[in-house]
N, C-alpha and C positions, 0 to 999 in steps of 0.2 A: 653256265649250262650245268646244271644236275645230271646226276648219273642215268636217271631215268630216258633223260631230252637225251643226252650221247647215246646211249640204248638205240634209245628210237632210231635215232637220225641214222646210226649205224645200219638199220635193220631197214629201214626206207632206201639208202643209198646202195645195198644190196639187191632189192629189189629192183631198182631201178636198172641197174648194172648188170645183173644176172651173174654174179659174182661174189665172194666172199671182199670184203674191204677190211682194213685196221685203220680206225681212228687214231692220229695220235694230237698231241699238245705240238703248237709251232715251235715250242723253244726246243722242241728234240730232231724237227726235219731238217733236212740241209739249208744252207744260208740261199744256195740258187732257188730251191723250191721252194722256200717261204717267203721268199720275194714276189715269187709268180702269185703264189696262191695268196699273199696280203694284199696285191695287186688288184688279182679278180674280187676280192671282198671288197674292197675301196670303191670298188667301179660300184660292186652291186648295191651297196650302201646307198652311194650317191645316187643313183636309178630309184629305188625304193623311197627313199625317205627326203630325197631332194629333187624330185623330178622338174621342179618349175626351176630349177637353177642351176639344171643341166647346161651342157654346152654341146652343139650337137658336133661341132668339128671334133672336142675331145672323143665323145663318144667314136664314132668313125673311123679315128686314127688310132685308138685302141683296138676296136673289132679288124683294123688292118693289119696292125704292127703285134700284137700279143694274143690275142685269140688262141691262135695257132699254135704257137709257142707254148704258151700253159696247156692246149689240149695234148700237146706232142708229151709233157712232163709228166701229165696225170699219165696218161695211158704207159707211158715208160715204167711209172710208177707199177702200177695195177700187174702190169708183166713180170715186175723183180717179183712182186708180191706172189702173185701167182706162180712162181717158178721156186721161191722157194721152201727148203722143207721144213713139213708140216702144213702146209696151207693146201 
C-alpha cells in the first residue's frame, strides 16, 4: 500500500466512523490485537477471493466465537485513542 492508498483509507475510515483514526503498521500493535485484527483479514481474504471454498461451519463459528471479541478491541482501541492527548 502507497502512501496515497494509506491517506485514503485513513480518510474513508474516518468518515465512516465519524471520528479521527491512526493508521499504524501490525509490527508496531500489540501481539493480542494483531492477532485479532490478522484474524479478521484472514477471514475476509477468504470470503473475497475464495468464496466457492469457503466452509460455511468455519464461517459461523467465527461470527460466533470472534466477532465480538475483535469489535470489543477495535472500539477499546478508538477510546484510548480518542482519550488521548492531542487527538
Amino acid at each position: 500500500m502507497d502512501l496515497i492508498d494509506f491517506v485514503g483509507l485513513a480518510l474513508e475510515l474516518e468518515a465512516a466512523l465519524g471520528r479521527k483514526v491512526d493508521l499504524v503498521n501490525s509490527a508496531t500493535m500489540k501481539p493480542r490485537i494483531r492477532e485479532r485484527i490478522v484474524t479478521a483479514v484472514g477471514m475476509r481474504n477468504i470470503l473475497t477471493h475464495a468464496y466457492h471454498d469457503e466452509d460455511p461451519a468455519l464461517l459461523w463459528r467465527t461470527v460466533q466465537n470472534r466477532l465480538s471479541s475483535l469489535r470489543e478491541a477495535v472500539l477499546d482501541l478508538l477510546d484510548k485513542v480518542a482519550s488521548s492527548p492531542g487527538s
